[in-house]
C-alpha positions as CSV (number, residue, x, y, z in Angstrom):
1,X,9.1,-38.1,11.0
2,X,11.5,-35.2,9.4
3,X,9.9,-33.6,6.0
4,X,12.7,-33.5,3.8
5,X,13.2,-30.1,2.3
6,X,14.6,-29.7,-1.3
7,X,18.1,-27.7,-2.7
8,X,15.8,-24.9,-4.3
9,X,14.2,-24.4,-1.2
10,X,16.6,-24.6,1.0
11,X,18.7,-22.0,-0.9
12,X,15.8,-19.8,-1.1
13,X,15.4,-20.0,3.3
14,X,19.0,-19.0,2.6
15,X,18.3,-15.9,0.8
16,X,15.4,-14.9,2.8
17,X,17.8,-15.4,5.4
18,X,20.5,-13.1,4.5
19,X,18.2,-10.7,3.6
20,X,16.8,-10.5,6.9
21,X,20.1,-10.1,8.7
22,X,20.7,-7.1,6.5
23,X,17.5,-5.3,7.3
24,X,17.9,-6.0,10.9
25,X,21.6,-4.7,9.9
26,X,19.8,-1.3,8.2
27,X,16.8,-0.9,9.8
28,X,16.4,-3.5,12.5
29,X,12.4,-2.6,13.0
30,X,11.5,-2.8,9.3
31,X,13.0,-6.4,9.9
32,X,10.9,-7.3,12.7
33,X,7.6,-6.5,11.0
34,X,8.7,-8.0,8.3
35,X,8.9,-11.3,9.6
36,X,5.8,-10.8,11.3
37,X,4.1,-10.3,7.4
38,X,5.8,-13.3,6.5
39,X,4.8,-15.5,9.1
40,X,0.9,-13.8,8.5
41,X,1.3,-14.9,4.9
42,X,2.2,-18.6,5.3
43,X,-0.5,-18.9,7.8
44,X,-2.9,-17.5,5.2
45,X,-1.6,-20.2,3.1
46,X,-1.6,-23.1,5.2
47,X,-4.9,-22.2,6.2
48,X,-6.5,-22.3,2.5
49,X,-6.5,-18.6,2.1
50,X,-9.0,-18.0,4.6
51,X,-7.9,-14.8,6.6
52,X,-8.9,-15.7,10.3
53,X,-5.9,-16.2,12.2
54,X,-3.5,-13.9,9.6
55,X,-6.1,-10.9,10.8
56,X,-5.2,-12.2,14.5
57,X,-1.5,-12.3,13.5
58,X,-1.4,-9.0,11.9
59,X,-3.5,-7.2,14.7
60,X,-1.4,-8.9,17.3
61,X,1.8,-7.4,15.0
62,X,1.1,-4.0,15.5
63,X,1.0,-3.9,19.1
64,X,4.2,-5.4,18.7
65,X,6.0,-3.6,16.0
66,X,7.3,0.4,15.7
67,X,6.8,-0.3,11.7
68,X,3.2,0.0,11.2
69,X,3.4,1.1,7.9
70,X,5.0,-2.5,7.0
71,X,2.3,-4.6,8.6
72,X,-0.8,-2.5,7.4
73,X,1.0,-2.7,3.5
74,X,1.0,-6.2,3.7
75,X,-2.6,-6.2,5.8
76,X,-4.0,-4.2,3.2
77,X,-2.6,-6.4,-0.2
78,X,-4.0,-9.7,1.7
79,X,-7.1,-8.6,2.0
80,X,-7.5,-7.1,-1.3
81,X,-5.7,-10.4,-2.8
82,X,-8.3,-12.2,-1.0
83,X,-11.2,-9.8,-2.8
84,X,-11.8,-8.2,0.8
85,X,-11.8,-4.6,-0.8
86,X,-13.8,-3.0,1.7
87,X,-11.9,-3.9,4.2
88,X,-8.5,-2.8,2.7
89,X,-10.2,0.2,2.1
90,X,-10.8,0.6,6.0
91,X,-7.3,-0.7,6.7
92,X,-6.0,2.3,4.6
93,X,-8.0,4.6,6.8
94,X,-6.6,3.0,9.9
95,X,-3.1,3.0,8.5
96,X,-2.9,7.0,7.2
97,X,-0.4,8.5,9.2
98,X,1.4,5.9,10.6
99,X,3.9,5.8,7.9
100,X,6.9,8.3,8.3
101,X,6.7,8.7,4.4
102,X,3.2,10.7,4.2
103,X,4.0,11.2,0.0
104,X,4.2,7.3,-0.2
105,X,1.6,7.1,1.7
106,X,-0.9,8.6,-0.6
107,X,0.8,7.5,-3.7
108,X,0.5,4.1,-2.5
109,X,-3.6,4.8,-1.6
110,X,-3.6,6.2,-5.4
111,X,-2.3,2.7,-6.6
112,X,-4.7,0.8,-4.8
113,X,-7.7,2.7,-5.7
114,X,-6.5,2.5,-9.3
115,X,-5.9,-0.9,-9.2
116,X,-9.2,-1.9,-7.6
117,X,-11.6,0.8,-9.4
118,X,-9.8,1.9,-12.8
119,X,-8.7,5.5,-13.5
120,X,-12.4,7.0,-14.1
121,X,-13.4,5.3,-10.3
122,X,-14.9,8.1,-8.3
123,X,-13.0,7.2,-5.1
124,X,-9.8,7.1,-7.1
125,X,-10.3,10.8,-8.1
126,X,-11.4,11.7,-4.2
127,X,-8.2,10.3,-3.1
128,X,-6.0,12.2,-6.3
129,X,-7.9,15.5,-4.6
130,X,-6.8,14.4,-0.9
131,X,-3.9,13.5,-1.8
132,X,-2.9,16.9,-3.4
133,X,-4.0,18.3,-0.5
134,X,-2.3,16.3,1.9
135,X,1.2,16.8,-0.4
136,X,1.0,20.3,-2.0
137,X,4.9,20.4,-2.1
138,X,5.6,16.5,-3.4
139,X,6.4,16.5,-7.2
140,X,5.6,13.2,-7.3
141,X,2.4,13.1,-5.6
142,X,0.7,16.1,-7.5
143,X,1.9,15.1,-10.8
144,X,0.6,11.3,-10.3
145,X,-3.0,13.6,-9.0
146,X,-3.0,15.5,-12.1
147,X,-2.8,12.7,-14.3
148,X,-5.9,11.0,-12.9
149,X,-8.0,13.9,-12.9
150,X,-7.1,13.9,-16.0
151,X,-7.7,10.8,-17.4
152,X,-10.7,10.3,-15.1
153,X,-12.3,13.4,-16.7
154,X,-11.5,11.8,-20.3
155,X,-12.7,8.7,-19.5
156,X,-16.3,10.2,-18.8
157,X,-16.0,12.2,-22.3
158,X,-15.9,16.0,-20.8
159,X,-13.8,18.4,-22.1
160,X,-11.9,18.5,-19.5
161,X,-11.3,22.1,-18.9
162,X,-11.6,22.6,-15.5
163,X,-10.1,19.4,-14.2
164,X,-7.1,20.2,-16.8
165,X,-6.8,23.5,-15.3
166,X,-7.0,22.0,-11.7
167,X,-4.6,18.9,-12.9
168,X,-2.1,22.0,-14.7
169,X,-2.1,23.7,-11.3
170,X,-1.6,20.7,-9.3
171,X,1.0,19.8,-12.0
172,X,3.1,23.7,-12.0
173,X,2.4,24.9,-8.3
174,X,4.2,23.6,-5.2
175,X,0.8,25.7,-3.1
176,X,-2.5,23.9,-4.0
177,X,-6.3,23.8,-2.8
């Protein structure tokens, strides 16, 4: 017995499908782990949300994969999605340095701390001072580090003066820490 499939859905496997033929066109091993996310993700879904066999999926991905970075994004947003913030948090560990782009890396490790334990969050602030480290010469990275040392120091009423003068420096120097 067939399971008939309806217009908006079978434009939208049309879509997805185009898309994927250009990534494999672009970058033909983003497209692979990709699909290897996706299929993780309905798995997830037809199983009720629980995790089990997406984890299996996923772990069985990056032996399979050269785009790590890919698979551990969308390891990392399941299990936080699914309120597993511990272990995205170890996921993030197990992920540093696999992805070729080690600004968005940490930018991306900023967001999720940010998102999971607001702006005054102690480990958001550890990572803001890892991650200037890590990126003294990304723009982008120190300026999003100053502004949650900053904002971290006015959420706990201080002054601020000496994490405005470390968030200014992280802010005006391309040499930090």
């Amino acid at each position: 017995m067939g399971m008939t499939v309806g217009a908006g859905e079978t434009q939208r496997r049309r879509r997805r499908r185009r898309a994927y033929e250009f990534l494999d066109y672009v970058n033909p091993e983003r497209g692979r782990a990709l699909r290897w996310c996706e299929a993780a993700r309905e798995l997830r879904s037809a199983d009720g949300g629980d995790m089990k066999e997406a984890r299996k999926l996923l772990r069985s991905a990056l032996s399979c994969v050269k785009d790590y970075a890919s698979v551990y994004r969308t390891w990392i947003a399941m299990e936080a999605d699914g309120g597993g913030i511990g272990a995205a948090r170890e996921l993030v560990f197990a992920a540093k340095g696999t992805d070729g782009e080690y600004a968005a890396f940490w930018l991306a490790y900023l967001a999720f701390e940010l998102r999971h334990g607001g702006s005054g969050c102690e480990h958001a602030r550890a990572v803001a001072v890892d991650a200037a480290r890590a990126c003294p010469r990304d723009a982008a990275v120190q300026a999003r580090c100053a502004t949650v040392l900053l904002q971290g120091a006015k959420k706990k009423g201080r002054d601020g003066s000496g994490t405005r003068r470390v968030a200014m420096m992280l802010a005006s120097s391309t040499s930090v820490l």
